[in-house]
Every structure is written in C-alpha cells, then in structure tokens.
C-alpha positions in Angstrom: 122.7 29.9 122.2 121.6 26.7 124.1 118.0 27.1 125.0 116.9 26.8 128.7 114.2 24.0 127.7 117.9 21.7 126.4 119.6 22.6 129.3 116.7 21.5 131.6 116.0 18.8 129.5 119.6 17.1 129.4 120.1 17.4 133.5 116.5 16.0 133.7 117.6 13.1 131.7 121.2 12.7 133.8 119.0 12.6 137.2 116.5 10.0 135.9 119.4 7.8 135.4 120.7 8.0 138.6 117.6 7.9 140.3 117.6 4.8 138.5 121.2 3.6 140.0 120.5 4.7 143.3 117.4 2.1 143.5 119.1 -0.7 142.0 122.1 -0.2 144.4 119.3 -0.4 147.0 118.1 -3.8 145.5 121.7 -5.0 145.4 123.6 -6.8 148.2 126.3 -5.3 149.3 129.7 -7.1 151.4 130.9 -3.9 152.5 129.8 -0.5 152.5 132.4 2.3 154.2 131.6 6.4 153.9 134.3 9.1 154.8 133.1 12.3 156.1 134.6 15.2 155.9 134.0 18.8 156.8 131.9 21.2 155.5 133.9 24.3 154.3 132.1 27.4 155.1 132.2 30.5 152.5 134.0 32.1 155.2 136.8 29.6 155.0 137.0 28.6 151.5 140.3 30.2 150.7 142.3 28.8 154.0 144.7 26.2 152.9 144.0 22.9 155.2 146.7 21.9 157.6 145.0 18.7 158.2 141.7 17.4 157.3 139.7 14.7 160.4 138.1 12.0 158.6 134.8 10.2 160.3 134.1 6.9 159.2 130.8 5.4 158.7 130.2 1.4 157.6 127.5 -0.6 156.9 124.0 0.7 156.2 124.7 4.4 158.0 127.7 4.6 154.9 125.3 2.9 152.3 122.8 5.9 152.7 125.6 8.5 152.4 127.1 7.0 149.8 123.9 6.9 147.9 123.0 10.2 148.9 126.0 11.2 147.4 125.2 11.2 144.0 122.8 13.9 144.3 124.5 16.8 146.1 125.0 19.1 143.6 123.4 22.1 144.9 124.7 24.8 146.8 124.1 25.0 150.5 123.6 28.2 153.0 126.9 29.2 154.3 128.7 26.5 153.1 131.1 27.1 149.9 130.3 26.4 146.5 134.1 26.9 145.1 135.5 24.2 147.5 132.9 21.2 146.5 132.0 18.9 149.2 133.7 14.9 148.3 132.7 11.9 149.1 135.3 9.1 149.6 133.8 5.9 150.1 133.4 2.2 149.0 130.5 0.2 148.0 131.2 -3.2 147.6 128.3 -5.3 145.9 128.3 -9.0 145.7 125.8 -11.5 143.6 124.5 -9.0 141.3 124.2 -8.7 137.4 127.1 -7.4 136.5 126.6 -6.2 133.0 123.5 -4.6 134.0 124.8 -2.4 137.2 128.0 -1.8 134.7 125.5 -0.7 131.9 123.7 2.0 133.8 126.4 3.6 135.5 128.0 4.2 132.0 124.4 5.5 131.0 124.7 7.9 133.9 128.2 8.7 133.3 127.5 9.2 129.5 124.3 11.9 130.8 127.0 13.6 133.1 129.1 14.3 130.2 126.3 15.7 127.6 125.1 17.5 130.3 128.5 18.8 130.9 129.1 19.5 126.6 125.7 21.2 127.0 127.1 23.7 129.6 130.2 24.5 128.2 129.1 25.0 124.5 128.0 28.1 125.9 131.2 30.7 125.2 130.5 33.3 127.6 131.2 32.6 131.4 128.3 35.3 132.2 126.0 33.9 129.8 126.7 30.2 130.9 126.0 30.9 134.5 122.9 32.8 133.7 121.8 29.8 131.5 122.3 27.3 133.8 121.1 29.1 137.3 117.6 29.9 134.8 117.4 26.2 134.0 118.5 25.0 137.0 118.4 27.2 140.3 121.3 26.4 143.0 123.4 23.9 140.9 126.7 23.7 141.1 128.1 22.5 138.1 131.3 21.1 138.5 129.3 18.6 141.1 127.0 17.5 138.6 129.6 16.6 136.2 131.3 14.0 138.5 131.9 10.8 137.1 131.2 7.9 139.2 133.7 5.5 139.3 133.7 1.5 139.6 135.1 -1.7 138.7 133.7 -5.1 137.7 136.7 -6.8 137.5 138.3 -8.2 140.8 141.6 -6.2 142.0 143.9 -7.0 143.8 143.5 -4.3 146.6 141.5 -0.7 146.4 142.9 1.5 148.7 142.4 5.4 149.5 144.9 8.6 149.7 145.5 12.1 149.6 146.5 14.0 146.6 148.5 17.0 146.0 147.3 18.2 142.2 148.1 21.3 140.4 146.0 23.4 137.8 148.0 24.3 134.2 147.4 26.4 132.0 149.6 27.4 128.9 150.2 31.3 127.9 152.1 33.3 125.4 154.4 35.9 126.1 151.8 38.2 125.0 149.3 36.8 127.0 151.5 36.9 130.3 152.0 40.3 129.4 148.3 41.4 129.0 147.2 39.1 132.4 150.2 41.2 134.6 148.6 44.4 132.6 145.3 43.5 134.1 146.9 42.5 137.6 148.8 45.8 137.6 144.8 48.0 138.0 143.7 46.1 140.9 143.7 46.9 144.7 145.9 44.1 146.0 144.6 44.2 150.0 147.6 42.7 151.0 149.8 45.3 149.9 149.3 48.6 151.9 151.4 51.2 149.5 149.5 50.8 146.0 152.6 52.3 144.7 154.4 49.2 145.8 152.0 47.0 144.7 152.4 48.4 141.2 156.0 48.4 141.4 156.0 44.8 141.8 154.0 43.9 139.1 156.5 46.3 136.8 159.1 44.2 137.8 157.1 40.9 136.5 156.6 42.8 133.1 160.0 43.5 132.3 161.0 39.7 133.7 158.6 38.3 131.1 159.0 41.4 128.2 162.8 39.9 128.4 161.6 36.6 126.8 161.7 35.8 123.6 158.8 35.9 121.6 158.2 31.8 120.7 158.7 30.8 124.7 156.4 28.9 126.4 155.2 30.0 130.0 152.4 27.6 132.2 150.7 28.5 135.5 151.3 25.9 137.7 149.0 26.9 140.2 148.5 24.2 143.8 145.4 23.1 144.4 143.8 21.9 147.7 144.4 18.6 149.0 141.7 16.2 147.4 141.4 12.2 148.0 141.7 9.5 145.6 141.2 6.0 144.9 144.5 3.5 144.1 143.4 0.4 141.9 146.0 -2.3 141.7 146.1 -5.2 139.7 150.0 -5.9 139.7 152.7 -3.2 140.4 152.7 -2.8 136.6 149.1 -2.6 136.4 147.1 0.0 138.1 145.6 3.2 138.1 144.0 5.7 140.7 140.9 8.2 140.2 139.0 10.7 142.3 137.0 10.0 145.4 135.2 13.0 145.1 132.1 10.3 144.7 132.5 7.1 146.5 134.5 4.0 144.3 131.6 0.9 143.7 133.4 -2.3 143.2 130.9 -4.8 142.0 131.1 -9.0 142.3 135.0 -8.4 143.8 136.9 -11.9 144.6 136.5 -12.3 148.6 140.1 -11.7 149.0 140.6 -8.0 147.5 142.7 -6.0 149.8 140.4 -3.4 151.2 142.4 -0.1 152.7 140.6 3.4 154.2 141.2 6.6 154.0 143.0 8.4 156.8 143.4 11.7 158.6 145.2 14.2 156.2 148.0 16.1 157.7 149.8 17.8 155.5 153.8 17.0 155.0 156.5 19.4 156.0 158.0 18.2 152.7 157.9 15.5 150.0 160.7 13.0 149.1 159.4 13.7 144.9 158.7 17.5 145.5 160.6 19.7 142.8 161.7 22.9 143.3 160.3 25.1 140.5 161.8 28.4 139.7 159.1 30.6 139.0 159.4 33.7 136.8 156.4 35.2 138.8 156.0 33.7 142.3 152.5 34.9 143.1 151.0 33.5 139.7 153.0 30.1 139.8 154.2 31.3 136.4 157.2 29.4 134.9 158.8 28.6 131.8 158.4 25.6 129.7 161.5 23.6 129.1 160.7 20.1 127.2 
C-alpha cells in the first residue's frame, strides 16, 4: 500500500514545480494572452447534457492571471461539481524568453503530474485509493491534478480552438457483459415506474448478448460531454490537436502565427461524419466489435 507520507510527498513535489512555472511565466513577456471562461457546473446540474455552452473572453493581463491561476485548481468547490471538472481554454503567447529553460520546466512539471498520477493509481482498490488520497490530500480532485499542460516552442503555422465530441471505451467479454447486465438487473432504475418492466428489459439484454458466441468482442462506447481543444497546424499533413482543459502556452512563436478563439458551443442537430452505430444494448452504448 502507498503510504500517505509518498502520496503527500509526490503532490508536494508536483506543486513546487509549478509554483515554479507560474513565477517565471510572470517574469516572462508575453504578445498575447486570451482566457475563455466558461460556467461553473453546479452538483445539481452535473448530469444535464449542454445544449450550448456561452464563452466570456478575457485578454491581456485580466486572461494572464486566470490562465495562471489555472494551474492550481484542483480542489473541489461548494456546490459546484467535482465529476464535470472546470477547463480552461486559453492562450499564452510569450515572446524573448529562454526557450529551453521555460520548455525544461514545464516537462519537469508535466513529468511530477504523471508520478503523481502512477502514485495514485498503483493503489488497486477504488475505496482504498480515494481514502488515500482525500487523507493525504483533503479536497483534491484528482483527475485535475493530473492535467498535462500543453505548449509549443516551435513556431506553427496557426493555433486555433474547437469543440469536441469524444467517447469513453471500454472492452468486455461476453461473460463480463453478462455479469455487468446481472448487476444492472438488482437496481431501482427511477426512471422506470413498473420494477417488473425494468427487469424485463434487462432480461431481454441477457438473452441478446447470451446469443453471442463465446470469442466476440463487445465495447462500450459511451458519449461524453462536449470538451474544447486546441488544433496545431504546421502543414495540412502536419498537425495535431490536444486538450484545452488547461490553457495552450506557445513560447517565442514567429509574429505571423494564425491566432483563432474559441467560440460559443451549440451543439449540432447532426454531423456530416456521425456514424450510426447499432447497439446491442442501447442504454449502455454496448456494441459489437467488427475489425
């Protein structure tokens, strides 16, 4: 079992190094500096499914202190959720600084973030992990502190920002599709009115998955909510995008880097690439595996 003094020690080391950033990107000059705020989700709201998302921009020094304050919110907040984590799109663009240095401690802190992280999750037991961490650490939120800040050092030709639809998988067995709708089939579903209907139903799932044979592969495909991202293009060949759930630092960029922002979300009445999945079980996004 991980001890509470490593677990203490390792997220003391991860914020000393960004303590660390977050004074020399004060030091640093910066050419543009651009914050998107988004709303707080209450605990009361955190399993509504946006229909659109407002986005408040901030620029120069106002977006400079919320991006920086952005690296350390990772703890959880009175009546606001701690299952839908707060981002924070932005841009920090600094000019005339040393490069190899600013690129050498963000790595250190991202390096931190992710022993931090191995720390955490060497601990088997969900129960016993919380525990462990809320002893060590009281009122963090994990899955915040693990965010990897993102950056570039070598000049793009344009950043720009967007909203992304993304889907959690998971793989299963027959056997453990079978065992999951087993579980599913003993609890109060308070959507359903007749229990008897409810179990019903989730007979009906059984039998569609007992069918199978015994080597097929199922995967939840389960939606996620809406989260923005940074696009990084060099060429139409070469580019790559990654979260915004920190703000993107771009650092000694050429003056003429395309610069875009992020805007209002509303979400689509449908997508031009959307596929049409056929789902054994609807309500778990459960569906075979093809290729």
């Amino acid at each position: 079992m991980v001890s509470k003094i490593k677990i203490r020690s390792q997220f003391d080391l991860m914020s000393e190094l960004t303590s660390l950033l977050i004074d020399e990107l004060k030091q640093c000059e910066y050419s543009k500096a651009e914050y998107y705020k988004l709303p707080e989700v209450l605990t009361s709201e955190e399993n509504n499914v946006p229909q659109s998302i407002p986005v408040s921009k901030l620029t120069g020094d106002n977006a400079q202190r919320a991006i920086l304050n952005s690296f350390t919110d990772m703890y959880t907040k009175s009546g606001l959720s701690s299952r839908v984590l707060k981002r924070h799109p932005g841009l920090l663009v600094i000019k005339n600084a040393n490069k190899q240095a600013l690129n050498d401690r963000i790595n250190q802190v991202n390096k931190a973030k992710a022993a931090f992280k191995e720390c955490i999750l060497s601990i088997d037991n969900n129960d016993a992990r919380f525990e462990a961490v809320h002893n060590a650490v009281p009122n963090l939120i994990t899955l915040a502190a693990y965010r990897k800040i993102h950056s570039e050092s070598e000049s793009p030709f344009s950043v720009r920002f967007t909203w992304m639809h993304k889907h959690a998988t998971k793989t299963l067995t027959k056997k453990m599709a079978l065992e999951m709708l087993s579980k599913s089939a003993g609890y109060t579903n308070p959507r359903m009115i007749d229990q008897q209907k409810w179990q019903s139903l989730v007979a009906q799932e059984q039998m569609r998955i007992a069918s199978l044979g015994e080597k097929e592969k199922l995967r939840i495909r389960r939606p996620t909510r809406v989260s923005p991202q940074v696009n990084i293009r060099y060429t139409a060949q070469n580019r790559y995008h990654v979260s915004a759930a920190l703000p993107f630092i771009l650092i000694n960029p050429e003056p003429d880097v395309k610069i875009g922002t992020l805007p209002d979300y509303e979400k689509p009445d449908s997508h031009p690439r959307k596929r049409d999945y056929d789902f054994l079980v609807d309500r778990l996004y459960l569906e075979q595996v093809t290729n």
